[in-house]
Every structure is written in C-alpha cells, then in structure tokens.
Backbone as a printed PyTorch tensor [residue, N CA C, xyz], in Angstrom:
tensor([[[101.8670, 103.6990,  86.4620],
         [100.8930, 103.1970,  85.5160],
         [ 99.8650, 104.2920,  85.2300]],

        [[ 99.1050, 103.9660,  84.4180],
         [ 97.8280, 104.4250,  83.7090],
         [ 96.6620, 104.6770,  84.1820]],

        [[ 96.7300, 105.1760,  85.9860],
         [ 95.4050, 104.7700,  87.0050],
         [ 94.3320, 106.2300,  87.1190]],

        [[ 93.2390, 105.6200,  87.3730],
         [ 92.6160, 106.7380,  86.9970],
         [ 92.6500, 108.1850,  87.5690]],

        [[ 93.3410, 108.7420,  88.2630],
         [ 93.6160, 110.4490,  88.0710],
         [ 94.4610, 110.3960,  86.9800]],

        [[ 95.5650, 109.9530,  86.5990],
         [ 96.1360, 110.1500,  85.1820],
         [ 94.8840, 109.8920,  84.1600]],

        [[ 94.1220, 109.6080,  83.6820],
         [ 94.0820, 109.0480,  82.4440],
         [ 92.4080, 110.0910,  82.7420]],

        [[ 92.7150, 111.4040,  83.2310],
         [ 91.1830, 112.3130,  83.2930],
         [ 92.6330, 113.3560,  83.0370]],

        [[ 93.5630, 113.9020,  83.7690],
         [ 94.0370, 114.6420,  83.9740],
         [ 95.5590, 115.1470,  83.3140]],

        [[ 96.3500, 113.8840,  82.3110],
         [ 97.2130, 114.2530,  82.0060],
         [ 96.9740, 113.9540,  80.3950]],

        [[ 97.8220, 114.4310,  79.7860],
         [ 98.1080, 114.6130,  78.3090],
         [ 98.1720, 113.0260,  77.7230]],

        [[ 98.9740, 112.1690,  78.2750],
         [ 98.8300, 110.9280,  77.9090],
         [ 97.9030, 110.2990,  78.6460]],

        [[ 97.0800, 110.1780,  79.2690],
         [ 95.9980, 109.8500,  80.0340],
         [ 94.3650, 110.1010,  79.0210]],

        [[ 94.8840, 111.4890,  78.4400],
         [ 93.6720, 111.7880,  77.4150],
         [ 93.9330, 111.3120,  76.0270]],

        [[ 95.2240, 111.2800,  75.6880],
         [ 95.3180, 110.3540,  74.4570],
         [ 94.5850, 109.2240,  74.3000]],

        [[ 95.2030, 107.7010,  75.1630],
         [ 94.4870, 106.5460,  75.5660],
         [ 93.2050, 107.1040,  75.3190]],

        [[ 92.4320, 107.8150,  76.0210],
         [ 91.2220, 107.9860,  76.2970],
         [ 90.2200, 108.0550,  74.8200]],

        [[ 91.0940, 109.1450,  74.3170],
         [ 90.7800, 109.1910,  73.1170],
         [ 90.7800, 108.2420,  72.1430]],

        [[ 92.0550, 107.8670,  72.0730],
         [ 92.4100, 106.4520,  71.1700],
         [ 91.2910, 105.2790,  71.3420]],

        [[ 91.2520, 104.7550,  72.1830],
         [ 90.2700, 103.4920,  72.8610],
         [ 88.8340, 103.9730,  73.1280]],

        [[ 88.8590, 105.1040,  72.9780],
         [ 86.9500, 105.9150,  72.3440],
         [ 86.8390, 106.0060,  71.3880]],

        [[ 87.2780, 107.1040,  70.8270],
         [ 87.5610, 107.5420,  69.5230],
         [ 88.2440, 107.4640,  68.3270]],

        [[ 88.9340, 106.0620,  67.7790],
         [ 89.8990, 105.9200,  67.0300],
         [ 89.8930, 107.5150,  65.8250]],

        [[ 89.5420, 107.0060,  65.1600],
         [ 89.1240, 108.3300,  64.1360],
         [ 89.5420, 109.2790,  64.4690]],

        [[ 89.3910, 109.5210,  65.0070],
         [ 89.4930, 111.1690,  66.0130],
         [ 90.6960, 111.4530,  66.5070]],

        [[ 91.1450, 110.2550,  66.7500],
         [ 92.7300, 110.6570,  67.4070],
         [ 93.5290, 110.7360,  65.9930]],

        [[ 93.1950, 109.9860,  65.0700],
         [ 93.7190, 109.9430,  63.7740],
         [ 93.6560, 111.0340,  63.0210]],

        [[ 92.8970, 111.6200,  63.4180],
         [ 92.9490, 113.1630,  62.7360],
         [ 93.4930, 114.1510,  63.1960]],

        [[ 94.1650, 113.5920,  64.6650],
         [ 94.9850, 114.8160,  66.0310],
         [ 96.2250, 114.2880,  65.2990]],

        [[ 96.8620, 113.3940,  64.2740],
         [ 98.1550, 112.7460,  64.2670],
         [ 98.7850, 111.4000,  65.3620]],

        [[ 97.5900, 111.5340,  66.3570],
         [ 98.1680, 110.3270,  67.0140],
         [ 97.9860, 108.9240,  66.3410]],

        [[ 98.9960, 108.5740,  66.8920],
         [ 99.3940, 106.7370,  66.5200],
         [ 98.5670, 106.0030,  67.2800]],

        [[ 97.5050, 105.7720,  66.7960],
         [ 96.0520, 105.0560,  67.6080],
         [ 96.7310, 103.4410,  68.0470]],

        [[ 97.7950, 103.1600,  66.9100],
         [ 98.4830, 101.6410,  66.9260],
         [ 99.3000, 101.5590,  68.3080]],

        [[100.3870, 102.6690,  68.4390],
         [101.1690, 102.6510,  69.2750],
         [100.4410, 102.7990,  70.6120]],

        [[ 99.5790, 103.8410,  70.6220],
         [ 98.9950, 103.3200,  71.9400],
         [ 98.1930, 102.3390,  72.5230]],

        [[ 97.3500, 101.5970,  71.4260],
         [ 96.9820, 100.3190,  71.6700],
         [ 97.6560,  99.2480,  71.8900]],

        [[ 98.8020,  99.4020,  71.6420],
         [100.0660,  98.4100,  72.0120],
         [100.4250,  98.6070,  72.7630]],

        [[101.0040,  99.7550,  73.0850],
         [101.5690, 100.1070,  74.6530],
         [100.6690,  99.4880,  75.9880]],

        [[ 98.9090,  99.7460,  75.8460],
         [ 98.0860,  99.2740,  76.7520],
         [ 97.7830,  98.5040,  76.8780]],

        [[ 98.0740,  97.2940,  76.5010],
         [ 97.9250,  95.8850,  75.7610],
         [ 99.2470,  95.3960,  76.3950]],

        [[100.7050,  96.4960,  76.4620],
         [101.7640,  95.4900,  76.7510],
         [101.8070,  95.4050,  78.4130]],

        [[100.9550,  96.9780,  78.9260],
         [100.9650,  97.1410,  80.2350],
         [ 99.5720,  96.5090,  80.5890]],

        [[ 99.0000,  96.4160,  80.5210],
         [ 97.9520,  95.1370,  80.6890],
         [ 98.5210,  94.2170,  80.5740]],

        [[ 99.1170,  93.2470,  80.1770],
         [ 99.5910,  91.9940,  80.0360],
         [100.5530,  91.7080,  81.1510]],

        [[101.6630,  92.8830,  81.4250],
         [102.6880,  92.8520,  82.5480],
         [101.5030,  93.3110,  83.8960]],

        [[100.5570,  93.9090,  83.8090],
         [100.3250,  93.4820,  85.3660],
         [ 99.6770,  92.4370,  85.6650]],

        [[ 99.1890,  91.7060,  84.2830],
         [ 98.6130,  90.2950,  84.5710],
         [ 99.1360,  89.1040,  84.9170]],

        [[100.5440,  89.3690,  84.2430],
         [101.5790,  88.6810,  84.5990],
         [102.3840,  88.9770,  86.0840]],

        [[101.9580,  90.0250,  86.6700],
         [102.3570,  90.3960,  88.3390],
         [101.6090,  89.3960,  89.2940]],

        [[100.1050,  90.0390,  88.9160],
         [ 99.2090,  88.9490,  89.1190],
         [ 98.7170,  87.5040,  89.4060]],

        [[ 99.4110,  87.0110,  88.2070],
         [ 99.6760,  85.4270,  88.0750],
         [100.9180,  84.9400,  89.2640]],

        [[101.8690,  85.8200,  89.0890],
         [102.7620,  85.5450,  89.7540],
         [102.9800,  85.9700,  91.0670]],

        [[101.8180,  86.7990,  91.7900],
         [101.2670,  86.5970,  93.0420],
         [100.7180,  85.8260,  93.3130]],

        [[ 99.7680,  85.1740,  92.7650],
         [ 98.6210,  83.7380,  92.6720],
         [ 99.4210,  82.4850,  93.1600]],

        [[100.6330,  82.5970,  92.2010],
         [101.2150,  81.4250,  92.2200],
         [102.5590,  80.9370,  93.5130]],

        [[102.9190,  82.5850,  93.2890],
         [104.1930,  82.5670,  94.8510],
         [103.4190,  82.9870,  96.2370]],

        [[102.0530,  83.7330,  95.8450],
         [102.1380,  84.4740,  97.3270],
         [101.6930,  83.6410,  98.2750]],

        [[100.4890,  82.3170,  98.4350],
         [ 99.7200,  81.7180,  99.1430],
         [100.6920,  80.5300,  98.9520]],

        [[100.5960,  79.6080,  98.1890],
         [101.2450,  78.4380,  97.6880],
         [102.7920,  77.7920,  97.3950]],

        [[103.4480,  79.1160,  97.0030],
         [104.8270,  79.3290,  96.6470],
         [104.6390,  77.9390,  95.6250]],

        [[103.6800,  77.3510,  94.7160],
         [104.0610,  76.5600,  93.6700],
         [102.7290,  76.6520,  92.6510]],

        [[102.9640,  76.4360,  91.3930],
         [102.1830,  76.4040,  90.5720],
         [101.4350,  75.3440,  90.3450]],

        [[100.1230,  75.7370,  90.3610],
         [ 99.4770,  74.4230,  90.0160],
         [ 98.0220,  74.5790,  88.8910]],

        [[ 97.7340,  73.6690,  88.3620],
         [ 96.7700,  74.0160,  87.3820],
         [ 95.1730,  74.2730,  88.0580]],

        [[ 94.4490,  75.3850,  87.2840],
         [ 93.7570,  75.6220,  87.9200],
         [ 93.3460,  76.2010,  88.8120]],

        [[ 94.8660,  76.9080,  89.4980],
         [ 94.7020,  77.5970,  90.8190],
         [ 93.9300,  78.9730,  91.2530]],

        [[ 93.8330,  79.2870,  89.6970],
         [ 92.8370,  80.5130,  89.4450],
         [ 91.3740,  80.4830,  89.9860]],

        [[ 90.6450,  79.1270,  89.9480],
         [ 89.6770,  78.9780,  90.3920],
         [ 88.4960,  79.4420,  90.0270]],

        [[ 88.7390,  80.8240,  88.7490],
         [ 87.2760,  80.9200,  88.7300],
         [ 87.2980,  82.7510,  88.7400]],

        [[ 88.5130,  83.1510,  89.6180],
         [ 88.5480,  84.3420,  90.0450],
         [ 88.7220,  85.5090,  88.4920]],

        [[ 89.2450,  85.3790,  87.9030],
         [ 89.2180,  86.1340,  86.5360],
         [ 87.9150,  86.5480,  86.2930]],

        [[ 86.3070,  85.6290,  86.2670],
         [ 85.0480,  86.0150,  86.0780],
         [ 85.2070,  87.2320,  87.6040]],

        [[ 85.2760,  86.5480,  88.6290],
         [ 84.9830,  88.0090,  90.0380],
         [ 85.9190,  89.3580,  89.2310]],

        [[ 86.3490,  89.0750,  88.4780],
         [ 87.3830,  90.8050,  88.0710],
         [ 86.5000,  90.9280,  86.6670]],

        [[ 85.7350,  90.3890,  86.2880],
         [ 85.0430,  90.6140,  85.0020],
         [ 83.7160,  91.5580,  85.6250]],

        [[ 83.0700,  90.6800,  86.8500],
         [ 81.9650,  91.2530,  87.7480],
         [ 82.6130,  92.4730,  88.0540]],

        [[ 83.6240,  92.5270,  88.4530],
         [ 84.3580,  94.0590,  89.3350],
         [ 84.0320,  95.2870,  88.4090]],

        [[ 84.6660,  94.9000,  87.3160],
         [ 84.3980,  96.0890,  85.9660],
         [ 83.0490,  96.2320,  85.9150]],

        [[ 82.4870,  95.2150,  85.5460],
         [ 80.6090,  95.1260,  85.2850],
         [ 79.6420,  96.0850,  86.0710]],

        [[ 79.9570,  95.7210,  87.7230],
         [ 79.1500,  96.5390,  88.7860],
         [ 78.8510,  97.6170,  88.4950]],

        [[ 79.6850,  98.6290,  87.9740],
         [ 79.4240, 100.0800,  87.8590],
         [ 79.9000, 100.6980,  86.4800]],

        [[ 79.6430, 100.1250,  85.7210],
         [ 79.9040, 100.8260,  84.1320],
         [ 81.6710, 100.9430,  84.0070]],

        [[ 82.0980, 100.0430,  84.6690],
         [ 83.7990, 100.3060,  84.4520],
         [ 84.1810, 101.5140,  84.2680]],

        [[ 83.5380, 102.1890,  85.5370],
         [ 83.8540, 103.4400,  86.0730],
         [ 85.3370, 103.1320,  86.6480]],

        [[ 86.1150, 104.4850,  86.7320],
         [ 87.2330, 104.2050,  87.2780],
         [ 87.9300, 103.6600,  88.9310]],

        [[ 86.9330, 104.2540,  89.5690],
         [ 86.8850, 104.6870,  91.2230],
         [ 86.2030, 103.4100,  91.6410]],

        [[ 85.1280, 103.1300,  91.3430],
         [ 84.2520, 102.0010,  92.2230],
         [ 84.9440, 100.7250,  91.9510]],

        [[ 85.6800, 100.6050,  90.6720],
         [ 86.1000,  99.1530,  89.8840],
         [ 87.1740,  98.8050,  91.1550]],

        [[ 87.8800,  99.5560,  91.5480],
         [ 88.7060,  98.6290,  92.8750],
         [ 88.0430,  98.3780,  94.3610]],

        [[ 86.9160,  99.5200,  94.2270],
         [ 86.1210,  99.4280,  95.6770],
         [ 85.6540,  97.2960,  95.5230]],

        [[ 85.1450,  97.5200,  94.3070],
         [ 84.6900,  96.2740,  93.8860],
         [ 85.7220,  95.1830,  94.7270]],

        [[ 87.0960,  95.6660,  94.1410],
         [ 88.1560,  94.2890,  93.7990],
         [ 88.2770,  94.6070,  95.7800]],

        [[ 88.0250,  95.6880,  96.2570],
         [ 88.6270,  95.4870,  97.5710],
         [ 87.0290,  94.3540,  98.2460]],

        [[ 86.2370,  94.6130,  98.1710],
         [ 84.8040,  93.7170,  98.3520],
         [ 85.2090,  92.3550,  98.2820]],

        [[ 85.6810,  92.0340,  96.9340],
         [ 86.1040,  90.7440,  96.7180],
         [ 87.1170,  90.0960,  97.3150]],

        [[ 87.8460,  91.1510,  97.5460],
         [ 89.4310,  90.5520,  98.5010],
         [ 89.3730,  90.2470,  99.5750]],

        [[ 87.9110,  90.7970, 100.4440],
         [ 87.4860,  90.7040, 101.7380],
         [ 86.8940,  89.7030, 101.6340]],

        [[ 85.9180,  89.5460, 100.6890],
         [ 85.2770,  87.9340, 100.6310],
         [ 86.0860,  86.6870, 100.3630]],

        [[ 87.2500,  87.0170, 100.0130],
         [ 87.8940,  85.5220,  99.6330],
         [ 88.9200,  85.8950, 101.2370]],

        [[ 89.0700,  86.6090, 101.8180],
         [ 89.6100,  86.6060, 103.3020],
         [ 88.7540,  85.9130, 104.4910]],

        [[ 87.4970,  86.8580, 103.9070],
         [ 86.4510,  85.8140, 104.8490],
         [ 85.8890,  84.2780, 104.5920]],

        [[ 86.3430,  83.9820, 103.3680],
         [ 86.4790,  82.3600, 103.1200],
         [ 87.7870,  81.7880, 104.1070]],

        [[ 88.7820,  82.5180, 103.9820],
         [ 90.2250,  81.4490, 104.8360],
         [ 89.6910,  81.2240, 105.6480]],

        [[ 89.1740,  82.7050, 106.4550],
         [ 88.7060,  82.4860, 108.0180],
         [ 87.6040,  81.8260, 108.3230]],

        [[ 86.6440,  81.4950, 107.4940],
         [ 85.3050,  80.1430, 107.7350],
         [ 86.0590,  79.3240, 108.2120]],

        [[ 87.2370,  78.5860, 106.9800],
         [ 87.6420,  77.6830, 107.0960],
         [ 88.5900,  77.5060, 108.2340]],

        [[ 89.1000,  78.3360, 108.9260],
         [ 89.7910,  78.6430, 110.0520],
         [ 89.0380,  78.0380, 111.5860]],

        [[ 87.5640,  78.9400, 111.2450],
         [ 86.8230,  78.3540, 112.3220],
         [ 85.9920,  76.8960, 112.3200]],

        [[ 86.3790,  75.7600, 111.3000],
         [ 85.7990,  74.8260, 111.1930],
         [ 85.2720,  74.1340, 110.5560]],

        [[ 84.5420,  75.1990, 108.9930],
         [ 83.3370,  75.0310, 108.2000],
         [ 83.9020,  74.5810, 107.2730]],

        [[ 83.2760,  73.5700, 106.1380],
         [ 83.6400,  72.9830, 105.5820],
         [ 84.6950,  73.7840, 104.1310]],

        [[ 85.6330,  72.9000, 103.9370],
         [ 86.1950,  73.6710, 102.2200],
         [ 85.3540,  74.1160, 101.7310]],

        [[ 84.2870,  73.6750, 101.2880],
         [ 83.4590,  74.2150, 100.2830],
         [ 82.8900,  75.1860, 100.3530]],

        [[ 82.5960,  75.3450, 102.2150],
         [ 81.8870,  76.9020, 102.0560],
         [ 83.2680,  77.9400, 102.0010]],

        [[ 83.8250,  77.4580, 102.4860],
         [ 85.0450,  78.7610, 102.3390],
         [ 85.5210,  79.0240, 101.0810]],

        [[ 85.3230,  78.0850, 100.3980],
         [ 85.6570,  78.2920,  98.3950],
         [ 84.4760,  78.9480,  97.8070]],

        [[ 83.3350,  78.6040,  98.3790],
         [ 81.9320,  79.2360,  98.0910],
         [ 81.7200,  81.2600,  98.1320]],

        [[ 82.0490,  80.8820,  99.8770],
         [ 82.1480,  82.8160, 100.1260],
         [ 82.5800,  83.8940,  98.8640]],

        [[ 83.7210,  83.7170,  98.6180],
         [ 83.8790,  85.1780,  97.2580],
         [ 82.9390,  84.5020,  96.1840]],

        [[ 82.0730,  83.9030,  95.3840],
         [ 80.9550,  83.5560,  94.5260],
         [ 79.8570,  83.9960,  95.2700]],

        [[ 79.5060,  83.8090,  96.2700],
         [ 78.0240,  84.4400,  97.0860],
         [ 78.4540,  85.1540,  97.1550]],

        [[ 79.5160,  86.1970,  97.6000],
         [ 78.8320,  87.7100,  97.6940],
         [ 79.3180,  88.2100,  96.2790]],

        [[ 79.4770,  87.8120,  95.4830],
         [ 79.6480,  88.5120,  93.9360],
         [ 78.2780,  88.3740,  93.3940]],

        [[ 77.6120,  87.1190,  93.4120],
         [ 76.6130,  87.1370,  93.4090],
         [ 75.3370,  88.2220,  93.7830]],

        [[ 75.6030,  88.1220,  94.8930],
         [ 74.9760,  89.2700,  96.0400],
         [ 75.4040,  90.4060,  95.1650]],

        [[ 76.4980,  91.2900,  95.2910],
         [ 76.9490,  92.5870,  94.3730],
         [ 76.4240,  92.4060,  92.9330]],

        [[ 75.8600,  91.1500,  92.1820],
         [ 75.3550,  91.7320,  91.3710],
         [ 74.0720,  92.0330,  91.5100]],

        [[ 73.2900,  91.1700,  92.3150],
         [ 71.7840,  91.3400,  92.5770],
         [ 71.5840,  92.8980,  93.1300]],

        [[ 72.3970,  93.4130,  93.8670],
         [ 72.3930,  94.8660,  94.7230],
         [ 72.4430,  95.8060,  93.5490]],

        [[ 73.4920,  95.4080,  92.8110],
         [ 74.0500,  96.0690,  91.6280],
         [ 72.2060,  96.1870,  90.6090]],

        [[ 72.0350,  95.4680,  89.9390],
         [ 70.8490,  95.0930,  89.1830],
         [ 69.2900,  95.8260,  89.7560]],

        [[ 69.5310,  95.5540,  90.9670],
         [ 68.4170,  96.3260,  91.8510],
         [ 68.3970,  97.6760,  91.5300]],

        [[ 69.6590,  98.3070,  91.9260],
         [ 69.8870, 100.1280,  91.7460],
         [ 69.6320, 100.3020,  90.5680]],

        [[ 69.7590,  99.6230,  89.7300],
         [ 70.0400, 100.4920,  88.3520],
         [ 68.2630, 100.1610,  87.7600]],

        [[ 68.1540,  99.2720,  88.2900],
         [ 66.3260,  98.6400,  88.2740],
         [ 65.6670,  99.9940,  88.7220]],

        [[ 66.0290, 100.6520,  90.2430],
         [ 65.4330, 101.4280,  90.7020],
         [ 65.5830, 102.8440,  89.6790]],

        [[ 66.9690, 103.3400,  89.4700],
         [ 67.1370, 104.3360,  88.9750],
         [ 66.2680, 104.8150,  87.8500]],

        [[ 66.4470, 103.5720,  87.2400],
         [ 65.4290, 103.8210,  85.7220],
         [ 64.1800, 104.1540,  85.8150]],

        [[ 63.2640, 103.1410,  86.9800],
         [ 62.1220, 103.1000,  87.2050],
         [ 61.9990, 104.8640,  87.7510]],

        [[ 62.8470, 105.3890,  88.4940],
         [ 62.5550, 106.7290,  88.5110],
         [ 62.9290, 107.9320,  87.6690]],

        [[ 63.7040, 107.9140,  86.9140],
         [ 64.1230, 108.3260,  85.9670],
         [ 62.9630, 108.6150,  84.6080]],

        [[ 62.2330, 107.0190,  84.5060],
         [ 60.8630, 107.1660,  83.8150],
         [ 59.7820, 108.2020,  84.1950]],

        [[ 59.7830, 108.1850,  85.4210],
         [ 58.4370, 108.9220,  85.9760],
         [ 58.9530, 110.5610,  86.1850]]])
C-alpha cells in the first residue's frame, strides 16, 4: 500500500501527493489527477472493507448491526490529533487499540459493561483535551 515512507519518497507516492494537493498542478505535469483519485478511493475502500471484516469475524465471528459502536468517530479523532500527519496518525490508532483492550480487561476484572464500553471514549476524549492544550500552548508561545 500507499504508507507513509512511500508517499514522501517514491515517484508514485509524490504523484498522489501532488494530485490530492495540487490538482492543477499535476494537470499541467500530464498526470491523470482522475485516475489517481480513483485508484485511492478504490484502495481506501478495500482496506475498509478488511476492516469491517475484521470487526465482524475477528471478536464475534457474526454480523450484527451496529457493531461498530461509534469507533469510526475514534479514527476521525486519530487523523485530527496531529494535523493528519503521517507517523503520529497510527501512534494514535495504537492509543486507541490499547484503550478498547483496557475496556475487555475492566470488564474481565468485574466492572460494569458500561465502563468497559466507556474506556476507548474517555481516553479519546482525554487525547483530545492533551491534544488542544499543546497546540493552546504552542501558539501562546509562538505569539510572544
């Protein structure tokens, strides 16, 4: 795939880059701004569809409505945290993967469903307040 050391470092990595920045611009290099927006669009869609179909076989082995829970917004937060930088956006998703681990295990030791469904929302929460803070701070020094 398309992960970020490719897409700084290779020829089709800077296309995309270009294309999905710069339409115009690639249009004037001869690239097919269409074709690669399709292409990233079709590979986006197939790992969403990997995705889904971990959701649905890996914990449960059955589909059920709803089973998403909510988690699509925690991967919206993931991008958000850090300017959908390339590098931090999975540090994010690994944060989150630990918090919905440390929900099973609440519930492991006793505590009610709800807090264990609760855990990955509080600390996303939390990552944004931390998140909001830094960039609060940065500016405030940045001004002076």
């Amino acid at each position: 795939m398309n992960g970020p050391p490719s897409r700084t470092s290779t020829r089709s990595g800077l296309r995309l880059r270009g294309v999905g920045g710069h339409p115009e611009a690639a249009l004037s290099l001869g690239l097919g701004a269409g074709r690669y927006r399709h292409a990233a669009v079709l590979g986006a869609g197939a790992l969403c569809g990997l995705g889904g179909a971990q959701l649905a076989l890996g914990n449960v082995t059955l589909f059920s409505e709803g089973m998403s829970a909510g988690r699509g917004w925690i991967a919206v937060v993931a991008v958000m945290l850090d300017g959908a930088r390339p590098w931090p956006v999975p540090a994010a998703c690994l944060l989150f993967g630990t918090a919905e681990a440390f929900g099973f295990r609440l519930q492991g030791l006793g505590l009610p469903q709800q807090a264990a469904d609760a855990a990955p929302y509080v600390i996303t929460l939390l990552a944004l307040v931390v998140a909001a803070a830094t960039r609060g701070r940065r500016r405030l020094l940045e001004a002076s």
